[in-house]
C-alpha positions in Angstrom: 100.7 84.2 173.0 101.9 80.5 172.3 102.7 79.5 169.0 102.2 75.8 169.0 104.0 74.2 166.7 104.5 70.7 165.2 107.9 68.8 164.5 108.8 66.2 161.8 111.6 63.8 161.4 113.7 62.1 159.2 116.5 60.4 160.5 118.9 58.0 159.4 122.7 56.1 159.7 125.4 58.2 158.4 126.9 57.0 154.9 124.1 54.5 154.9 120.6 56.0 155.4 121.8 59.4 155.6 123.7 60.4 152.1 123.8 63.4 150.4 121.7 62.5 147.8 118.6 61.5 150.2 119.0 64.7 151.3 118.6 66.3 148.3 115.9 64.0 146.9 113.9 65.8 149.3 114.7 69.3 148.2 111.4 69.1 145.7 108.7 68.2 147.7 110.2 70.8 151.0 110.1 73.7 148.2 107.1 72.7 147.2 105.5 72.7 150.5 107.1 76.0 151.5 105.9 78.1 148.5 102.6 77.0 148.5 102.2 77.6 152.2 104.0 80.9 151.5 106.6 80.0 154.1 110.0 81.7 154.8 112.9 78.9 155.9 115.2 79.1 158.5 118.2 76.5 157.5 120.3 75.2 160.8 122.3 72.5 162.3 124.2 70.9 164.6 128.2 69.9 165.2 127.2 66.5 163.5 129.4 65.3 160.7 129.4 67.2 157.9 125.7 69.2 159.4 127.1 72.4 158.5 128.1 71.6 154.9 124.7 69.6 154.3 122.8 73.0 155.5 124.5 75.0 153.5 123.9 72.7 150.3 119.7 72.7 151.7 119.9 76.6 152.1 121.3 76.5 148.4 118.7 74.0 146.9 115.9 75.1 148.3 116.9 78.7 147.3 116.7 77.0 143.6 113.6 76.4 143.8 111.7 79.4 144.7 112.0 78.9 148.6 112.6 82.0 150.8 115.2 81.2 153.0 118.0 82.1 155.8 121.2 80.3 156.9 121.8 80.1 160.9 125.9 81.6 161.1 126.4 78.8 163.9 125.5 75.4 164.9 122.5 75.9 167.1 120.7 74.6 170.2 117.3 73.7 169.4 115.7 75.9 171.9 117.5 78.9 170.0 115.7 77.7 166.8 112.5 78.2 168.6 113.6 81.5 169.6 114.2 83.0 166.5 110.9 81.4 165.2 109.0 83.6 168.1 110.9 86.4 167.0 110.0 86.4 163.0 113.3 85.1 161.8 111.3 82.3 159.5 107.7 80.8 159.8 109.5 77.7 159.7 112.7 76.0 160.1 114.8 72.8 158.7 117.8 71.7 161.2 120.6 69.4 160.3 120.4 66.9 163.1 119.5 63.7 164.8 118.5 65.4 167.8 120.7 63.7 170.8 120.7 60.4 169.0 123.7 58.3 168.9 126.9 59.8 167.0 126.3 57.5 164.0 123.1 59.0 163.1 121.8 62.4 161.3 119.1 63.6 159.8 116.4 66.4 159.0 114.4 68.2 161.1 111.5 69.8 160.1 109.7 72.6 162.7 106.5 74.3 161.5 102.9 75.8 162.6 100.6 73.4 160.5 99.8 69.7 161.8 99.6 66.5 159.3 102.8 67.5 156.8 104.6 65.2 154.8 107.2 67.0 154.0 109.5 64.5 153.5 108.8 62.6 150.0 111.6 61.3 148.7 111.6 62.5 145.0 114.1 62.9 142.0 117.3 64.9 142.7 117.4 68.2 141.7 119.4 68.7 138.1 123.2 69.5 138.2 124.3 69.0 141.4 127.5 69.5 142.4 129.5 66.2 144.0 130.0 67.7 147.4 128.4 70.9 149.7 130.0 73.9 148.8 129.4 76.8 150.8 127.0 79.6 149.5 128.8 82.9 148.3 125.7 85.5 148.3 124.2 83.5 151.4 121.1 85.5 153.6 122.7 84.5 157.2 121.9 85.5 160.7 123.3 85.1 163.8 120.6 83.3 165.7 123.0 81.8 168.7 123.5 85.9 169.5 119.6 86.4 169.6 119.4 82.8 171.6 122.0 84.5 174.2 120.2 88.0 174.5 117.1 85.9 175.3 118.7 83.7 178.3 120.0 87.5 179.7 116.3 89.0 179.2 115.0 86.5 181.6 117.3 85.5 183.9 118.7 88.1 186.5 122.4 87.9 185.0 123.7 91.1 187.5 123.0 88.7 190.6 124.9 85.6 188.8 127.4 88.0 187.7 128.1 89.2 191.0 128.4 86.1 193.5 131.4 84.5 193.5 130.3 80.7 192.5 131.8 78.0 190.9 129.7 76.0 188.3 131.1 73.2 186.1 129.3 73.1 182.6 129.5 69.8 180.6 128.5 70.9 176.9 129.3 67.0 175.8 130.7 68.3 172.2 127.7 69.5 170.9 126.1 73.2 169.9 125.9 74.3 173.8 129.6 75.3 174.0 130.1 78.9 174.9 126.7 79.8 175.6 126.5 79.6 179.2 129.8 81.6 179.5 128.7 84.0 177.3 125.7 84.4 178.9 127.0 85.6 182.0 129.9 87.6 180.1 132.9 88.7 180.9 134.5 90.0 184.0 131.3 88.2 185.9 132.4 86.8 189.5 130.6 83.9 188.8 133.2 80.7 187.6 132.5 78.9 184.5 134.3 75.7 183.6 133.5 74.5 180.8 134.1 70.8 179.7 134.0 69.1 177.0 133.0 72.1 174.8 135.2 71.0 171.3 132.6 70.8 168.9 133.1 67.3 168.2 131.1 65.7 165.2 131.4 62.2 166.5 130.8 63.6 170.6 133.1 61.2 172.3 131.8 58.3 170.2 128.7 58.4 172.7 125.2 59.3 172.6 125.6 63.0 173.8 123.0 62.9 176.3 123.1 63.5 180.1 120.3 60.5 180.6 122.7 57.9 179.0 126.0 59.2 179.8 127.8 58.2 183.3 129.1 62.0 183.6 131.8 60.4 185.3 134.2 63.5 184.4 131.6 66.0 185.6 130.8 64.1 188.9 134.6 64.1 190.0 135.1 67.6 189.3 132.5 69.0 191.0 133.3 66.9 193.9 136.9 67.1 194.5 136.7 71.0 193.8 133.6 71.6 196.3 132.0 73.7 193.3 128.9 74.5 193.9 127.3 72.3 191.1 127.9 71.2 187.8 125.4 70.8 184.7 125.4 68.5 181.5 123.9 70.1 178.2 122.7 67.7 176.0 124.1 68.3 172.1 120.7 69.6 171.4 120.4 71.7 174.2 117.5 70.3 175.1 117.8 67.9 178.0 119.8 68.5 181.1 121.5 66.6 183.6 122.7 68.0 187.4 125.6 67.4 189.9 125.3 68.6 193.5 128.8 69.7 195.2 129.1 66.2 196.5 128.8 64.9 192.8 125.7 63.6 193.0 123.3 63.1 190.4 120.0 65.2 191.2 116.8 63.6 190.1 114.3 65.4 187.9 112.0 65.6 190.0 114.2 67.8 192.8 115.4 69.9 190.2 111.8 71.1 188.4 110.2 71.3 192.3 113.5 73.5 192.9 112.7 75.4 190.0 109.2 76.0 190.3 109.5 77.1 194.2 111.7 79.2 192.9 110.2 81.0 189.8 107.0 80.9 191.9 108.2 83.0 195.0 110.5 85.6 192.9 108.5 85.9 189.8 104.8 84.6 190.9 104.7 82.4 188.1 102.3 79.5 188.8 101.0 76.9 187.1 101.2 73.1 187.0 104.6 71.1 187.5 104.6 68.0 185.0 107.2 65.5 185.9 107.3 61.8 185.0 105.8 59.1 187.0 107.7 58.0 190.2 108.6 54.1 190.2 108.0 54.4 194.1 105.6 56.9 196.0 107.0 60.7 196.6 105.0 60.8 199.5 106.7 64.3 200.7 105.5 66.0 197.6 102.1 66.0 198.9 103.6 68.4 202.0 105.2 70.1 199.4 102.5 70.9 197.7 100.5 72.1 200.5 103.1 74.2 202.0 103.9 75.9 198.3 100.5 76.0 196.9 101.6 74.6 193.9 100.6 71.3 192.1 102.4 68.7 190.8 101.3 66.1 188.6 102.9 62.5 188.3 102.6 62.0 184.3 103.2 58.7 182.3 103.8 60.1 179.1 105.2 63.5 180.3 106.4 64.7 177.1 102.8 64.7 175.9 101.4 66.1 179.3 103.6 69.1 179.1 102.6 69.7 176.0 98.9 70.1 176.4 99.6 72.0 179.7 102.0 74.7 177.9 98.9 74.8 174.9 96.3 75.2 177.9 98.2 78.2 179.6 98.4 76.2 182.4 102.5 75.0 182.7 104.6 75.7 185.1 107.1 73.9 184.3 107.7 70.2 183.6 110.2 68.1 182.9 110.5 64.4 181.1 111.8 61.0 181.4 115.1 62.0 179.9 115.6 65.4 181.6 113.9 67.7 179.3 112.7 71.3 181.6 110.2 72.8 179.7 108.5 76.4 180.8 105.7 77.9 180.7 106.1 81.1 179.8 109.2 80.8 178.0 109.5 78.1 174.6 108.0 74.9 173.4 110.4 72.6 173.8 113.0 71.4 176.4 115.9 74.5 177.2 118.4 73.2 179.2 120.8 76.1 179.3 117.7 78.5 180.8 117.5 75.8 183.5 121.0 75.9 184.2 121.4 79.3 184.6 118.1 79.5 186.8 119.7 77.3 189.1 123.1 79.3 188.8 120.5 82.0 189.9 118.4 80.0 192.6 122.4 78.9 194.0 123.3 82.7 193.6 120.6 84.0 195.4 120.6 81.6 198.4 124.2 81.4 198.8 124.3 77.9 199.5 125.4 75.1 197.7 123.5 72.9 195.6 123.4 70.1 197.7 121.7 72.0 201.0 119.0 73.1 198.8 117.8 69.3 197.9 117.9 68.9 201.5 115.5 71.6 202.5 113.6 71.3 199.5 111.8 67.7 201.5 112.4 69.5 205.0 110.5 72.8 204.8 109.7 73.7 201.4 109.7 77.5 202.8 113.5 77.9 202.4 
C-alpha cells in the first residue's frame, strides 16, 4: 500500500537567509505541530555546510519541547528517508537540506502524511540557547543509510551484478550518495566500481550538484577512454540521475526509463504506465515501441505532477522528469537514482552488452 505523502520547504542563502537562529525560531511551531498530530520525528541531512551540526541542534530542540524524535547516524539520500518512513522509523521526518540546489543555499525539509501544513512559522527562539550546535550526548540514533542499502539488495538481483565482470563509473558529485552503490554490491563482487567524486564536500565543487546542470565532463572521458561499460551521476540528493554510454555519451531520459521499463516488465512483469516529459520534437519510434512491448508511454508536460497521480492511482510504471528524476511504481515516492543505477548495472549484467548497444536496439527491435 502507498503512503502518499506531502513535502514542505524552506530554503534559504547560507549566512544570509539560512542562520542558525531562523532555524531555531522554527523549533516552536514544528513541536507544536508534531505533538499535537502525535507525530514521531526523524531528524536528517545532507553534506551541506554545517547540515550535520544544525540537525543535531533540531534533534535537540525539538526534543525540548516534547517532540519524539530520532537522529539519522549519516548524511542521507532522500529516497533512504522515504525508506525508513515505509518501514516505521518516524511518521515524519525534517532533513537538513536544499535539495540539489546550488552550494550556497540550505534549508529545511519537512516530509509528512497530512496535506495543507504550515509548519514553518517563524516564531521566538527557544530560551537559552547555546551559541553554536553541539552534538547531543544521550542522542536516539539509527542507521538509516544501512536500512536504505538492505533495501537496494532486496530488490535488485545483486548475485547477477556481483558475478559479471563489468566496469561502471559512479559519479556521487560530493554529496550523501558516496559509498552506497559500492556497498550495495559488496565486497569481493566481480562487478568494478569507480567511484568519483565521492568526498563529501559541503560546498560540491562550487557547483549545483546535479547531473541536469553539470557538463559531467570528468565522467564522460572516463568512461570513454576506458571502454567501461557505462557510467552514472547521482545527484547530492540522490534523487535525479544522469547516464554515460561506453562511448561517453549522454543518454536521454527517455532511453533510459523505456530501457527500464522493458526491462522490469519482461523479468519481473511489472506493468504500468511510463511517464516521461514531453519531447520538443516527435518520438515517432515509441509508438513501435509501444506496440511491440505492450506497454504505454505517455508524453507529460508537467511530469513531476503526472507521476505523481499515476504512482497514487496504482497505475506507474515508471516515470521520469525534466531533470532526471526515475520514479517506480512499486518501489518509493520520490525520484531514486541509485535503484536506477543499479537496475541498469543489472539490465548491462544480464545482457552482456554494453550500454551503448542496448540504446541502439532499444529503436531497432524493442524485443532484445
Amino acid at each position: 500500500m502507498h503512503t502518499t505523502r506531502y513535502t514542505y520547504c524552506w530554503e534559504g542563502v547560507v549566512a544570509a537567509d539560512f542562520t542558525l537562529g531562523a532555524v531555531r525560531r522554527r523549533y516552536p511551531a514544528l513541536a507544536d505541530l508534531l505533538n499535537a498530530r502525535g507525530w514521531s520525528c526523524l531528524v536528517a541531512y545532507d553534506t551541506r555546510f554545517l547540515s550535520a551540526q544544525i540537525a543535531a541542534d533540531c534533534y535537540q530542540g525539538l526534543r525540548a519541547l516534547g517532540a519524539r524524535v530520532v537522529l539519522s547516524s549519516t548524511p542521507l539520500p532522500r529516497p533512504a528517508v522515504d525508506v525508513a518512513l515505509d518501514q516505521g522509523v518516524a511518521d515524519c521526518a525534517v532533513i537538513v537540506s536544499a535539495g540539489n540546489r546550488d552550494y550556497w543555499s540550505n534549508g529545511l525539509i519537512i516530509i509528512a502524511p497530512a496535506p495543507g501544513l504550515d509548519p514553518f512559522v517563524d516564531g521566538d527562539l527557544p530560551a537559552e540557547c547555546p551559541p553554536f550546535p553541539s552534538e547531543p550526548s544521550d542522542a536516539d540514533v539509527i542507521d538509516v543509510r544501512r536500512m536504505y542499502i538492505e533495501s537496494l539488495r532486496q530488490t535488485v538481483d545483486i548475485d547477477l551484478a556481483r558475478q559479471t565482470s563489468l566496469t561502471i563509473f559512479v559519479d556521487a558529485m560530493n554529496g550523501t550518495t558516496g559509498g552506497i552503490i559500492p556497498a550495495t554490491l559488496g565486497d569481493g563482487a566481480q562487478t568494478k566500481t569507480i567511484e568519483i567524486n565521492r568526498e563529501a564536500d559541503a560546498w560540491f565543487g562550487r557547483q549545483a550538484p546535479h547531473p541536469h546542470t553539470a557538463s559531467l565532463v570528468r565522467l564522460r572521458k572516463l568512461v570513454r577512454e576506458s571502454d567501461s561499460h557505462l557510467g552514472v551521476a547521482l545527484s547530492a540528493d540522490g534523487r535525479a540521475l544522469g547516464v554515460v554510454d561506453n562511448d561517453g555519451e549522454l543518454a536521454p531520459h527517455l532511453d533510459i526509463a523505456l530501457l527500464l521499463a522493458q526491462y522490469l516488465n519482461r523479468q519481473y512483469r511489472w506493468r504500468g504506465l511510463v511517464i516521461v516529459p514531453a519531447p520538443a520534437a516527435s518520438a515517432a519510434w515509441v509508438r513501435a515501441w509501444e506496440a511491440q512491448t505492450g506497454l504505454s508511454v505517455e508524453f507529460a508536460e508537467r511530469s513531476a505532477t503526472r507521476i505523481a497521480e499515476a504512482r497514487a492511482a496504482h497505475q506507474l510504471l515508471i516515470g521520469v522528469t525534466e531533470d532526471g528524476q526515475p520514479t517506480f511504481g512499486r518501489n518509493g515516492g520520490i525520484g531514486d537514482a541509485p535503484l536506477a543505477a543499479l537496475l541498469l548495472i543489472e539490465l548491462v549484467a544480464r545482457r552482456n552488452v554494453k550500454l551503448r548497444v542496448l540504446r541502439e536496439k532499444l529503436r531497432q527491435s524493442p524485443g532484445m
